[in-house]
N, C-alpha and C positions, 0 to 999 in steps of 0.2 A: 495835552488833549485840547483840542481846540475846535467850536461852532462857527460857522459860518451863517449868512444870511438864513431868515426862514426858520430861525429859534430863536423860544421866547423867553429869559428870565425872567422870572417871578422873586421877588424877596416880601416874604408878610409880614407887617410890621407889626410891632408886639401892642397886642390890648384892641387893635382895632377892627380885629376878623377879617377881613379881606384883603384882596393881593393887592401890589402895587405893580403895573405893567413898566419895566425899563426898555425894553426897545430890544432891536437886534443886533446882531453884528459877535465880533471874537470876546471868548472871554473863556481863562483858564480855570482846569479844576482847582490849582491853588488860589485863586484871584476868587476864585467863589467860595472857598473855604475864610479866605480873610475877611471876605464880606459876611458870611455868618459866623466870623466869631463877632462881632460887634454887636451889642445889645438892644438895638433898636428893632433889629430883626431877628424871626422867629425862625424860619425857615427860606431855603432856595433848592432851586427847583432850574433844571435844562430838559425840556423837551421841545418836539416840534408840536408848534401851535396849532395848526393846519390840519390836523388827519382828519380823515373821512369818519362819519359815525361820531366824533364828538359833539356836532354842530351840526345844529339845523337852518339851511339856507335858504334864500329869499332873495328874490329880485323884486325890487319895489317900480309899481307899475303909474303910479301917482301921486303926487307930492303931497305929505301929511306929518304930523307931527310925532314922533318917534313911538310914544308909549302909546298914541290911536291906533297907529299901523300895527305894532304888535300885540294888542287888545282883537282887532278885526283878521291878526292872520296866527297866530299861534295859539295853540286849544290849551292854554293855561289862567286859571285865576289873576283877575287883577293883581292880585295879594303878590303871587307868585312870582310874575311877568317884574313888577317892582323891585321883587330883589334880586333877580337876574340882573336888572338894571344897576343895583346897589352896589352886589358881588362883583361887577366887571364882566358881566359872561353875556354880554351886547357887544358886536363889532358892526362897522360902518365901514365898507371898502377898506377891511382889513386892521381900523384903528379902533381902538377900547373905545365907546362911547356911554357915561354914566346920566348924561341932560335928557330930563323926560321929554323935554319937548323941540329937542333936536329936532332940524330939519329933514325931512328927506325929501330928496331929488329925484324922478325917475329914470332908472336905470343903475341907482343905486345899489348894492349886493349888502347883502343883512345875514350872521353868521349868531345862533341863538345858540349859546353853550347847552345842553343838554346836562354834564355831572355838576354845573354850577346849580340849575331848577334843582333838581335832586339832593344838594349836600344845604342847600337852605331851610330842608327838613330836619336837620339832623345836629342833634344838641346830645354830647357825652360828658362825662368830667373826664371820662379814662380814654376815651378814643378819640383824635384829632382828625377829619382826613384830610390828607396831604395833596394826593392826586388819586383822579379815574378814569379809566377809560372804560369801554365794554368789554374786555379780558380782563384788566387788573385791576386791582386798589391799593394805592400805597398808603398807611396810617402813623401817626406817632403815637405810642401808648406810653400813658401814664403806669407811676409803680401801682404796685398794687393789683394788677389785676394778669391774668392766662390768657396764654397767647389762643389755647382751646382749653375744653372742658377736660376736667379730671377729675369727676365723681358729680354726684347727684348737687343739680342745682347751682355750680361753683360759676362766678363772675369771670366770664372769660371775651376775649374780644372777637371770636370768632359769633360767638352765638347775638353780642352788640351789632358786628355788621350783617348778620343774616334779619336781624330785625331793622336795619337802615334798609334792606335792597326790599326786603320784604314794605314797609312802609311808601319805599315812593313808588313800586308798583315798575323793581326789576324782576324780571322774571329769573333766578340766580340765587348759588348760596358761595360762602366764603369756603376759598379751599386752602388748608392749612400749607405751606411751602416750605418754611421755617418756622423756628422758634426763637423768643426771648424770655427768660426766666420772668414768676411773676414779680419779683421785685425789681426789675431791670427797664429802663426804659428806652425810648428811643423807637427809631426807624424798622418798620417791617411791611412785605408786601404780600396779598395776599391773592389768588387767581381765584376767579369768578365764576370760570368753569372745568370740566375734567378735564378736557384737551391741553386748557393750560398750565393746568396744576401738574400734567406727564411731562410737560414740556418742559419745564422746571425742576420736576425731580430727577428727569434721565439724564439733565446736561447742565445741574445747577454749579457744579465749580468753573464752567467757559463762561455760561451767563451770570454771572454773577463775578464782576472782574473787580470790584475792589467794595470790601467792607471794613469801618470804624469805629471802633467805640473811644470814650472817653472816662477813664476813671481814678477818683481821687484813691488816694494809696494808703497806708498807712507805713512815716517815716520817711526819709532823705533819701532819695533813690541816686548812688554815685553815679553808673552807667546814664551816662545820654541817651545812649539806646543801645536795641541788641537785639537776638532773638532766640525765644526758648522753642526748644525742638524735644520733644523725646513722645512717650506711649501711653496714654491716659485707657483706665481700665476702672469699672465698678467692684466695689466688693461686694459680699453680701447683704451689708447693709447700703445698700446704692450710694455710699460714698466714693466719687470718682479720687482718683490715686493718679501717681504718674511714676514711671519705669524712665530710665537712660536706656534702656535697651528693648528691643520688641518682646512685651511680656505678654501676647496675645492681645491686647486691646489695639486700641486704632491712634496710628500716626497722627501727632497734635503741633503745628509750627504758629508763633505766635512773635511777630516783631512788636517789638514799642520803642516809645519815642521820648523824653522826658517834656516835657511845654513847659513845667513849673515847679516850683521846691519850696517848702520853707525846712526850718531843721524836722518840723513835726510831721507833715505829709508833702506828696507829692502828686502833681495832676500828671500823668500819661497819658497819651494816643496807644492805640493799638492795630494794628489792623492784622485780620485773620488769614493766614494760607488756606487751614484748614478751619472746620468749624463744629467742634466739637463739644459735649455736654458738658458744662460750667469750664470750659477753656481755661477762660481768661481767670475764673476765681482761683484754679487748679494754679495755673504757670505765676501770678502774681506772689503767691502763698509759697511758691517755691522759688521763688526769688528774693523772700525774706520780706517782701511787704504787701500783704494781703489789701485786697480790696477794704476799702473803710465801711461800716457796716454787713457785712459779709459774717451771719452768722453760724457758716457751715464750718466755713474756711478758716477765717478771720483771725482775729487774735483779740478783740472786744474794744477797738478803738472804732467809736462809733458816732462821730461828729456832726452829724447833721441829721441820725435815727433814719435812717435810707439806707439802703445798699449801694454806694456811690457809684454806680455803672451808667453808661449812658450810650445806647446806640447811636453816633450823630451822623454815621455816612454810609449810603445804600448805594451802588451802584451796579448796573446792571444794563442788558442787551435784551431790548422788548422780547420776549417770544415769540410773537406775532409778526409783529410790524419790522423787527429787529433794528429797533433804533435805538442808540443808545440815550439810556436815562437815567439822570443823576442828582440824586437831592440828599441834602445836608441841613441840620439842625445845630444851631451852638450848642458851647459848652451851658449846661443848666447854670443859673445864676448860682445858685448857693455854691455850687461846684469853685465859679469865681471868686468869691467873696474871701472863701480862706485864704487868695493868694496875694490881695490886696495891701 
């Protein structure tokens, strides 16, 4: 799969909070994948930079000094306006400009990020956001916390972003699309409003053409890779089971990959055909090496006190816009370190 002119790579390096603009031109989902496995970076990200509605434009009619012009033309606080500047979310005839006191030229064109003001507000331990546009929001979530609410009061990341849109003053609430267990982290997107939250439910196995996790195992896994297929089914105690054969529950396909070994665990890719309730805990557990911390599942090898799972690849076809959009997150450090 391959971009052409007119997309923008993002990679955000670790500890520093904002993006770093790499330029345009080709570059492959594996060649982005290699580039977030490297530890310097946090996350990457393929979309089009361009679209209408993220950016507020401006044609500069008289030559002034970057952070005056936008003090005299955009109705946001000094405060504000600075960290737009800080964040990257100032363009000048198309390029990132971070110099407050840049020049400008008249006839200039000035492109004012709109989800960069907005995401300058917004401080979580458990929510990261990734990208926004005015239909979506893609997040990384921390363990620990629901993807939505399930009972009075419970710490969940939908009711987090409803108080983000709510605070910078989107008119908009978070609609649930999927799920990731609460001790599971990683990549999830969430629609902002009804239209696209239908629009995701009625066609979400086309738009949704390639998802990732990454998880440390418990034990030597011989297979390089493979793929487990059979019919995951609750019982009465909502412990999800699995059948070789259709036992009324729902068709479950699940390939992996091995990345890494020692004699004691092993790191695996995954990626899902289908996407079903604790999948991946079910088929690994049946394949003799349960997810490491995995206290449903598991078998009580629990190396890092986490449930070793990691969503790090979302990929997907805008509903809207239908452009496709692709963003990845490495492997978690600790995840690395056992294979060192």
């Amino acid at each position: 799969m391959w971009l052409g002119a007119g997309w923008r790579f993002i990679l955000l390096p670790s500890g520093e909070g904002r993006s770093k603009f790499l330029g345009s031109g080709k570059l492959s989902l594996e060649k982005m994948l290699y580039l977030c496995s490297q530890k310097k970076y946090t996350t990457f990200m393929r979309y089009p930079y361009n679209r209408e509605g993220e950016y507020e434009h401006l044609i500069v009619s008289e030559a002034a000094p970057l952070l005056e012009y936008l003090m005299s033309n955009v109705k946001e606080s000094r405060s504000k306006i600075k960290a737009t500047l800080q964040g990257m979310g100032i363009k000048v005839d198309g390029k990132t400009v971070t110099q407050f006191d840049f020049q400008l030229q008249p006839g200039m064109k000035i492109a004012v990020s709109k989800s960069k003001r907005n995401q300058m507000q917004f401080k979580s331990r458990y929510v990261k956001i990734i990208y926004e546009d005015r239909w979506i929001i893609v997040v990384e979530k921390n363990v620990g916390i629901l993807s939505m609410a399930a009972g009075h009061a419970s710490l969940n990341v939908k009711s987090v972003l409803d108080g983000y849109f709510h605070k910078s003053r989107q008119k908009c609430r978070a609609h649930v699309v999927h799920r990731l267990d609460r001790d599971t982290s990683g990549l999830m997107v969430y629609a902002k409003d009804m239209d696209t939250e239908q629009a995701f439910e009625h066609d979400w196995h086309n738009i949704v053409y390639d998802r990732r996790y990454v998880a440390v195992v418990s034990g030597e896994m011989e297979q390089e890779e493979g793929t487990v297929r059979n019919w995951l089914k609750d019982n009465k105690s909502y412990v999800t089971y699995s059948s070789p054969v259709d036992n009324g529950g729902k068709l479950a396909i699940t390939h992996f990959h091995v990345l890494d070994r020692t004699t004691d665990h092993s790191l695996v890719e995954f990626r899902l055909e289908t996407g079903r309730k604790n999948q991946i805990r079910v088929h690994t557990a049946e394949l003799g090496h349960p997810v490491c911390g995995d206290t449903k599942y598991g078998n009580g090898d629990n190396p890092l006190h986490r449930l070793c799972l990691h969503a790090y690849l979302l990929c997907f076809t805008h509903p809207v816009t239908h452009e496709r959009m692709e963003f990845a997150t490495p492997v978690p450090a600790a995840f690395r370190k056992m294979f060192k």
